[in-house]
C-alpha positions as a Python dict, from the first residue, in 0.01 Angstrom:
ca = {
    (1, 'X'): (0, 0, 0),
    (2, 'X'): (161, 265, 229),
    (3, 'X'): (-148, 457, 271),
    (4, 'X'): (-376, 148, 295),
    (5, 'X'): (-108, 34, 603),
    (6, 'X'): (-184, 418, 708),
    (7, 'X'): (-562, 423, 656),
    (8, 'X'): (-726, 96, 620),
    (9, 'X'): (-916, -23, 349),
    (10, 'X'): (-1114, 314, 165),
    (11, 'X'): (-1452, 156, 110),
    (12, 'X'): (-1547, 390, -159),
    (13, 'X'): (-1381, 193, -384),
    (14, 'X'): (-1495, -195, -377),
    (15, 'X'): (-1370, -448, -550),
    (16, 'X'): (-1571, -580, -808),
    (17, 'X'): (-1633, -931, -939),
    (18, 'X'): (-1853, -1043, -1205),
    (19, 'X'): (-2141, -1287, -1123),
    (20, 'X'): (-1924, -1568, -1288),
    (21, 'X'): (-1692, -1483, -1001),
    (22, 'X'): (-1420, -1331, -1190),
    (23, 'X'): (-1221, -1040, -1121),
    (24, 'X'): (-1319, -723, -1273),
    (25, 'X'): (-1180, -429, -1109),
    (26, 'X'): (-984, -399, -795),
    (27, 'X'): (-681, -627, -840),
    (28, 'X'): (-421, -427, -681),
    (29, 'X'): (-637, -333, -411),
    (30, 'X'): (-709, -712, -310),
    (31, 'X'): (-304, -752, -323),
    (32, 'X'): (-247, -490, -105),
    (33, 'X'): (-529, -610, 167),
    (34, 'X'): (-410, -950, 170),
    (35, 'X'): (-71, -863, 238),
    (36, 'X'): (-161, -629, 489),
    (37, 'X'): (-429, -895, 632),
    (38, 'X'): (-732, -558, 621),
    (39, 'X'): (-1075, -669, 525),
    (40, 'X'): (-1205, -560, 191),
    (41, 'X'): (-1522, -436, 42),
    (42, 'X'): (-1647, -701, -283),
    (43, 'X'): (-1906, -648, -425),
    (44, 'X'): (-2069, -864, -749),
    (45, 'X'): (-2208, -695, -1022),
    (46, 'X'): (-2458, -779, -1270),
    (47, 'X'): (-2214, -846, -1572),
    (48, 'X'): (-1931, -1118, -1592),
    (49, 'X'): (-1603, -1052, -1519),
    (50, 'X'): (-1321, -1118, -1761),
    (51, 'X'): (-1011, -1051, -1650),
    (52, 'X'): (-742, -1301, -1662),
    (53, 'X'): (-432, -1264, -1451),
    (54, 'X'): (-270, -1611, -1448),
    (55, 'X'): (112, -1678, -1550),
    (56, 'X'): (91, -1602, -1934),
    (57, 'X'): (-57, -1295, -1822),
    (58, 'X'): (265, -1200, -1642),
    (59, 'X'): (497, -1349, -1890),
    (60, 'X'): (316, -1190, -2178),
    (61, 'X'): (387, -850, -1994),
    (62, 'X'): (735, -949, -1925),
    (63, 'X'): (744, -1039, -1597),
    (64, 'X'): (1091, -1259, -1588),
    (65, 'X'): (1134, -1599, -1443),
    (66, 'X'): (1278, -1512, -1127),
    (67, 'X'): (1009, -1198, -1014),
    (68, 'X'): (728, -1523, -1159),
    (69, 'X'): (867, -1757, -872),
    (70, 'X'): (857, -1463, -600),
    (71, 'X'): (509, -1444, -728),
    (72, 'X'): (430, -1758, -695),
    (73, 'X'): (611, -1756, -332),
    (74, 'X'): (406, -1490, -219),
    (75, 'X'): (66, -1625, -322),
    (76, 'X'): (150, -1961, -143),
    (77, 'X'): (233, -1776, 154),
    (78, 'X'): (-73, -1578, 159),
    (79, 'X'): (-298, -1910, 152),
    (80, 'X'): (-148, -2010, 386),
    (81, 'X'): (-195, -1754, 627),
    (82, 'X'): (-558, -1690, 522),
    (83, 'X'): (-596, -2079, 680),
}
């Protein structure tokens, strides 16, 4: 994040999605943008994505109930400023 504040967004490195519009690569990347409100390169490749970050995902990896809410927090916050 510090060097994407410092740099911008590194277009080498796009974010992919699938052509079913899922996520494949590029996840922290697209965090790190939309905090920083810095337009991203996306591109959608010929394959589906299948990546599936939604809250089992974090509790499954152990993400606790209190960093789930600031999560959740954040990403409502986000929308709202992308509005």
């Amino acid at each position: 994040m510090k060097s994407m504040r410092r740099d911008g967004y590194n277009t080498e490195f796009p974010i992919r999605y699938g052509r079913n519009g899922k996520l494949m690569e590029g996840a922290h990347r697209l965090a790190c943008s939309l905090a920083l409100d810095i337009e991203t390169l996306c591109v959608i490749v010929g394959a589906d994505g299948n990546t599936r970050w939604d809250q089992d995902w974090f509790i499954d990896h152990g993400i606790g109930k209190k960093d789930l809410e600031q999560i959740k927090a954040d990403l409502k916050h986000l929308r709202k400023r992308k509005k």
